[in-house]
C-alpha positions in Angstrom: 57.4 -166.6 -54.0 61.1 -167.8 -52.7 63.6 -169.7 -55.1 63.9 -173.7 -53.4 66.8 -174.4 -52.0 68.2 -177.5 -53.3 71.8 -179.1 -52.7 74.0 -181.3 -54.9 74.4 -184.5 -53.9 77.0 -186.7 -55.7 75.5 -189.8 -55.0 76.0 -193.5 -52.7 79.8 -192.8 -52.8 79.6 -188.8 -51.4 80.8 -188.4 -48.5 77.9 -186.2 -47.4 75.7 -188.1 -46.8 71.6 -187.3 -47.3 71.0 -187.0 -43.6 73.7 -184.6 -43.5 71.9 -182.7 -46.3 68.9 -182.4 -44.0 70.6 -180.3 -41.4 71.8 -177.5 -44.0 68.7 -175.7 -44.6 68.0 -177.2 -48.3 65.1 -179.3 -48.7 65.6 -180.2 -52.8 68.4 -182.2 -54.3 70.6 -182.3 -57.3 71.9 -185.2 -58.4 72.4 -187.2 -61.4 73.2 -191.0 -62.4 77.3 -190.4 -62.0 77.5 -194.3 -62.2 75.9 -194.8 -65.7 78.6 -194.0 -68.5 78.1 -191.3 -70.7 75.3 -191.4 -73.8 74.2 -194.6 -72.6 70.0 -195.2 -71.2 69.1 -193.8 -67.5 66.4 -196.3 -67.1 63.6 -196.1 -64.4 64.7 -198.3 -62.4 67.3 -196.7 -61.8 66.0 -193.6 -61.6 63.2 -194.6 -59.2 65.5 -196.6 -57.1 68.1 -193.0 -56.3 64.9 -190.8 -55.9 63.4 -193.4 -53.7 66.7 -192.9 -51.2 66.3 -189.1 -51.3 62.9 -189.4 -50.5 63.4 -191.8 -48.0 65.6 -189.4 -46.1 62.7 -186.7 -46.2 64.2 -184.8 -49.7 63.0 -184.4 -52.8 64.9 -185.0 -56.1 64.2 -181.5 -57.9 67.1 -181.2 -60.5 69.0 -183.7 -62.6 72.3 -182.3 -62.8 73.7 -183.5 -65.4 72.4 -186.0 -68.2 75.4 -185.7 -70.2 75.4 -184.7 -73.7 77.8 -187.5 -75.5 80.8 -186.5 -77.4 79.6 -188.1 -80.8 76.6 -185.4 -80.7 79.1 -182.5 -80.5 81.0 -183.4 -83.0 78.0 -185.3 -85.0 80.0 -188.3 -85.7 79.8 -192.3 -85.0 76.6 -193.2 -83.4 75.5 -189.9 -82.5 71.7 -190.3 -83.8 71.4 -193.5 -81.8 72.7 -191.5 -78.6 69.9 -188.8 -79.6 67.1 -191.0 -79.5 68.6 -192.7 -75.9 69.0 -189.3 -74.6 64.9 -188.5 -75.6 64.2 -191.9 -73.9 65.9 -190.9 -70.9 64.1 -187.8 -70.5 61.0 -189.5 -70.9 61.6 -192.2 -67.9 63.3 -189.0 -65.9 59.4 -187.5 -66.8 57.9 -191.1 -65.5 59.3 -190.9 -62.6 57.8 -186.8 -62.3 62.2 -185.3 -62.2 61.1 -182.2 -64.6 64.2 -180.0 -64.7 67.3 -181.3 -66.4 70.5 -179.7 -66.4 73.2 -180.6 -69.6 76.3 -178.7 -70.6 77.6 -178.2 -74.6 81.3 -178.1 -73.4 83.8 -180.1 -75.9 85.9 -182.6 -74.1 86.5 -180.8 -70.9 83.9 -180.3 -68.2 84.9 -177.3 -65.7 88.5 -176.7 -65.3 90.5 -175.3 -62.5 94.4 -175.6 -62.1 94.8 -175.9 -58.2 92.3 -177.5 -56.0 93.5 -176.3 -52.8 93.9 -172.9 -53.4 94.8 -171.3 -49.7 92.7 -168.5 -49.0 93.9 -165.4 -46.5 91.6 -167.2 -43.5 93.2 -170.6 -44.1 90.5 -172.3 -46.1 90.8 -173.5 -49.6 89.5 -172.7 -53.0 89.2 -173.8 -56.7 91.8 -171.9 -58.5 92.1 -170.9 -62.6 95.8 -169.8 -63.6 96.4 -169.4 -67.1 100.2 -169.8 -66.9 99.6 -173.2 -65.2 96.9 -174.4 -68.1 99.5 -173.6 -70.2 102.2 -175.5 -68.4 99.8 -178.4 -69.1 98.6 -177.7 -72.6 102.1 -177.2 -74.3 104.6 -179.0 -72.2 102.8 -182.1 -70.8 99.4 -182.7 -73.2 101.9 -181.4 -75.9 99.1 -180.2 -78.4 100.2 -179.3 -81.6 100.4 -175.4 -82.3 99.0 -174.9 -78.3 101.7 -171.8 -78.2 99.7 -169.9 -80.4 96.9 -169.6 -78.2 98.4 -167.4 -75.5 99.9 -164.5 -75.2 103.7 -163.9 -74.8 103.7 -162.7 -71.4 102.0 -166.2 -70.6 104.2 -168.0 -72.7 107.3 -166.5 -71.0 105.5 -167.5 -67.2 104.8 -170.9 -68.4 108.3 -172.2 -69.4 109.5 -170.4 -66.1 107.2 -172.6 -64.6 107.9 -175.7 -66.5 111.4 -175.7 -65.5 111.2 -174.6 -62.4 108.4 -177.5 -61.2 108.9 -180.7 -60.2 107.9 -183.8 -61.1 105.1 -184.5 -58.7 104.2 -180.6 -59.4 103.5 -181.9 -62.6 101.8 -184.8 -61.8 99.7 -182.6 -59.5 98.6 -180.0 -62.8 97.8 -183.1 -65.0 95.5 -184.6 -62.4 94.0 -181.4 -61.2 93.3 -180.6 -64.7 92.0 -183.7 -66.1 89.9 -184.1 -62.8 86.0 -183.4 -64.3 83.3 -183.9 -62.2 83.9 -186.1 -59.0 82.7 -190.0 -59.3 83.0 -189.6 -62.8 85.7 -191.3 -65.3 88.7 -189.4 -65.8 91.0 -188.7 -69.3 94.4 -189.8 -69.2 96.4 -187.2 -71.2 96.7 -189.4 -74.5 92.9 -189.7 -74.2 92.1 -186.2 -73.8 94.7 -185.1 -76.8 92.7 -187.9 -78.8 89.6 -186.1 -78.2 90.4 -182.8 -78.6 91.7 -183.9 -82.3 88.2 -184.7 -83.7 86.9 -181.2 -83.2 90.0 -180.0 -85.6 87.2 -179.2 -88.0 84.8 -177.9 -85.9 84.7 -174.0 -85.3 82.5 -171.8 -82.8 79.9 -171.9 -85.6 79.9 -175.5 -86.8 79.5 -176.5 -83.0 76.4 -173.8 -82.4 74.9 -175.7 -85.3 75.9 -179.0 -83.4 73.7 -177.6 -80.1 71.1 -176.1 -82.4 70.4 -179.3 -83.9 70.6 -181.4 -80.2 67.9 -179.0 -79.1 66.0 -179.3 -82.2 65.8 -183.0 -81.5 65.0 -183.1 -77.8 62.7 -179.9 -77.6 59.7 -181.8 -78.5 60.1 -184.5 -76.0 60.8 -181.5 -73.3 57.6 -179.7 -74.4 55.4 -183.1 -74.5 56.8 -183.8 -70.8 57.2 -180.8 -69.4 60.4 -180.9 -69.0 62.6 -178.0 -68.3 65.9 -178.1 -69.9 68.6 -176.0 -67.9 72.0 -175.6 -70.0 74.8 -175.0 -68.3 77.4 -172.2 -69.4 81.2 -172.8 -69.8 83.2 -172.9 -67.2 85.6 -171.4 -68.0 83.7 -169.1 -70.0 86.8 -169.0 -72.7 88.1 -171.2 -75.1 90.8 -173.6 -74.1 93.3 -176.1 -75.6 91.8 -175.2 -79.0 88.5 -176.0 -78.1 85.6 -173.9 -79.5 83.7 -172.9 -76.6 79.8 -171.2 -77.1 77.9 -170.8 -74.0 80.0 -168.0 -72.7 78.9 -164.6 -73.6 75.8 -162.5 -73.8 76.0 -163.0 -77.8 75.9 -166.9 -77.3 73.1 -167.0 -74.7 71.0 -164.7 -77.3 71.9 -167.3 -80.3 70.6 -169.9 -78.2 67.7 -168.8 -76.7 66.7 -167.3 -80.5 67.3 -170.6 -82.1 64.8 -172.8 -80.9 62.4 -170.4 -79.4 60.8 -173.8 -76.9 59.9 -172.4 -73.4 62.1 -175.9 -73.0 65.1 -174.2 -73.8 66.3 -172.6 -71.2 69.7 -172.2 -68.9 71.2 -172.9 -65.6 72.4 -169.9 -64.5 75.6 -169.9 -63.1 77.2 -166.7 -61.5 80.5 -168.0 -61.4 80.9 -169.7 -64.4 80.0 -166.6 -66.4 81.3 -164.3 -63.8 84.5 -165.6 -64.2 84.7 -163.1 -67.4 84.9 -159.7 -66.9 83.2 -159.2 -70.2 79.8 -160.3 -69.0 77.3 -158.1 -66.9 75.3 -160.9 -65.2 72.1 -158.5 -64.6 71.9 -157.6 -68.0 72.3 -161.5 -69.1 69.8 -162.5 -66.6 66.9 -159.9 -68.0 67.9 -161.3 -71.6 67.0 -165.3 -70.3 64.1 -163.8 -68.0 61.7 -166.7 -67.3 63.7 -169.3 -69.5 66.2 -169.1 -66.2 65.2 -172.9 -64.9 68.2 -173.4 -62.2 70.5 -171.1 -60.4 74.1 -171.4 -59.8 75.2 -169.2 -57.0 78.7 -169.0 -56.3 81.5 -165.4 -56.8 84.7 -165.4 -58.2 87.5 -162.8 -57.7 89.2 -162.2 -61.1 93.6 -160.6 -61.2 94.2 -158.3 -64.2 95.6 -161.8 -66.4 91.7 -163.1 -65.8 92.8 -165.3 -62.9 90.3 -166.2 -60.8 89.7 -168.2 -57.4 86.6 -169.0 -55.6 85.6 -166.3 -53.6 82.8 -166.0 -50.7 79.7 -166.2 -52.1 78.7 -162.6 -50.9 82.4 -161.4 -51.4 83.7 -161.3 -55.1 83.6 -159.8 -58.6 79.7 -160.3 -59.2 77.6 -158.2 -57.3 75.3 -160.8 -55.8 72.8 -158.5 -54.4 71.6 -157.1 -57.9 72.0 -160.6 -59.3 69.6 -162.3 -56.5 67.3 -159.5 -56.5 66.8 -159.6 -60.2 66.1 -163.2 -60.1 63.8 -163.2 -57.3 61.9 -160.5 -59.3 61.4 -163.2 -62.1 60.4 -165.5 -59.7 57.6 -163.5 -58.4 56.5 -164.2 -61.8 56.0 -167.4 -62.0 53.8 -170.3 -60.3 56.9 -172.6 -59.4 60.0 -172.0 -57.4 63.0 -171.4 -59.6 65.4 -174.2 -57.7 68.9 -172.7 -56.8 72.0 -174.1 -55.0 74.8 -173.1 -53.4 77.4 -173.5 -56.1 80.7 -175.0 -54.6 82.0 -173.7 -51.5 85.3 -173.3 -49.7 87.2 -176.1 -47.2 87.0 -174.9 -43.9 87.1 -175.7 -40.0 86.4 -179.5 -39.4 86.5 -180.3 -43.3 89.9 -179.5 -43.4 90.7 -182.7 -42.3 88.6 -184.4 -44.2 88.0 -186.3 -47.4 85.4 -183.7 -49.6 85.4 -183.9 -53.1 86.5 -180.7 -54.9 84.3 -177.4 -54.6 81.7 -179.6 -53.0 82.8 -179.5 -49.1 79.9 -179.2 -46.7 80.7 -176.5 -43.9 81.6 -174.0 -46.8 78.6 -174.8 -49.5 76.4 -174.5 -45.9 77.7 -171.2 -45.4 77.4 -169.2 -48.7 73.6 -171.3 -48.4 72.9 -169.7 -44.8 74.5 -166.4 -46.0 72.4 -166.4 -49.7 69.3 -167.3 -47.6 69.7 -163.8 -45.5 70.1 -162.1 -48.8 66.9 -163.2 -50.3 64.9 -162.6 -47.0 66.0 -159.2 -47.0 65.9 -158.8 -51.0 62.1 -159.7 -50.4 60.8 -158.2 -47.4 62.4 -154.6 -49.0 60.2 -155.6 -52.1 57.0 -156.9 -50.0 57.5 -160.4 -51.9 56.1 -163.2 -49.6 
């Protein structure tokens, strides 16, 4: 059995459209509610009423990616029973309306971070980019945190105030916005509000925040199991800690904590090749034979790391992570099981006719249809060499 090929869709205001989607080769999408603010009810209307336009353009609505996890259950503070119980309802109307895999991320404050957009590549095409001397640019000299120095090293230090003076204004501008940018259609922080949010996890370490996701999963689980539902978290991306910020789905040793902790089929993980690529610490085969059939969505993507753990977006076939070993060890699980592990191709770089146009970040179509077209070949030959139909 072949992984499905699914494709994210970012919604009405995307400017690839579903039609487009049909012409790439995938047949699934992934999508979420970007629209409805975080913590509050995805109700079936609404949920009906998007997967009615996906099937109405001959797709199917395979993943939910992402039903957001609110801050206040993080940090367990305010209201964050009451957004507990409205996250269990919403999995329950996703479940009405038959959406069974549910992708959510544990990352405090910040979603994925990159400091340059438009990275150029040698070919002319552009990439997402992750410089620590440009995060720290931001972290000490524009979001100011308090004691942010002490978290990097004094060769980045050094860089970073080179940088700082050197930059301009609108260079500035640029890091701010490029690193408070989160995932497209979605609210952005200002700076003040992000400096506001990182200050109530000042008690909360690596541990205290495991609990924090131990407890979430605790809650939800049953709902998962009574529905079926397949719960696919996310790793960090970056897979580090940054601006302070405790970070636990990064490393082998978290991804065993978690799976170990609430022992649900339920529980189970999006895997991502570039977020946990991104560290040279992790070998991805290894990880992927520890998660085995609690792997409920694939990431595909490759990152190319410099020796200060740097890292752009690479070709898909053409970076750090050997993607051969890492698709044919998940297409063994997949023989496996009854249903088709859904995977996508995870971001993609801005080339040929998208150059000129408006795409939203990592999400242009010409590149994201190429590292498809090019993971497709893969598994075809991954599968005939192992007689897997």
């Amino acid at each position: 059995m072949q992984l499905k090929q699914t494709w994210r869709w970012l919604g009405d205001n995307d400017p690839i459209t579903l039609k487009d989607i049909l012409q790439t080769g995938a047949s699934g999408i992934v999508t979420a509610l970007h629209h409805v603010p975080h913590g509050d009810l995805w109700t079936i209307d609404e949920i009906q009423k998007r997967k009615n336009a996906i099937e109405a353009a001959g797709l199917t609505w395979d993943v939910v990616e992402s039903v957001t996890v609110h801050e206040s259950i993080k940090t367990q503070t305010g209201d964050y029973k009451t957004y507990i119980e409205q996250y269990k309802e919403t999995l329950r109307n996703l479940a009405a309306c038959n959406i069974k895999t549910v992708t959510y991320n544990f990352m405090p404050v910040a979603d994925w971070t990159r400091t340059n957009l438009d990275f150029i590549m040698p070919d002319g095409s552009r990439a997402l980019y992750f410089n620590w001397f440009d995060l720290a640019v931001f972290d000490i000299f524009i979001l100011k945190r308090k004691n942010a120095a002490d978290d990097y090293s004094e060769e980045v230090l050094n860089e970073a105030e080179k940088r700082f003076k050197l930059y301009s204004p609108q260079q500035l501008k640029q890091i701010s916005f490029t690193i408070r940018f989160g995932i497209p259609g979605e609210k952005k922080l200002s700076v003040g509000e992000m400096k506001k949010k990182i200050d109530t996890y000042k008690k909360i370490n690596h541990s205290l925040l495991r609990e924090h996701l131990k407890y979430f999963l605790e809650q939800i689980t049953p709902v998962c199991e009574e529905h079926t539902i397949k719960l696919a978290l996310h790793p960090d991306d970056p897979p580090f800690d940054i601006f302070g910020l405790p970070r636990i789905v990064s490393t082998a040793e978290d991804v065993q904590y978690i799976l170990s902790s609430v022992k649900s089929k339920a529980n189970g993980f999006c895997f991502c090749t570039g977020s946990f690529g991104a560290s040279s610490k992790n070998n991805l085969v290894e990880m992927i034979k520890m998660i085995d059939e609690r792997i409920h969505f694939v990431h595909l993507r490759n990152t190319k790391r410099d020796e200060y753990g740097n890292f752009f977006e690479a070709d898909h076939l053409n970076g750090d992570t050997d993607m051969y070993a890492v698709v044919a060890e998940i297409l063994a699980i997949q023989q496996k099981l009854n249903d088709p592990i859904p995977f996508r191709p995870d971001h993609g770089h801005v080339m040929l006719d998208d150059v000129n146009k408006k795409t939203n970040p990592g999400y242009s179509c010409i590149g994201r249809m190429r590292g498809l077209a090019e993971l497709r070949g893969l598994m075809l030959g991954v599968s005939r060499a192992n007689n897997w139909q």
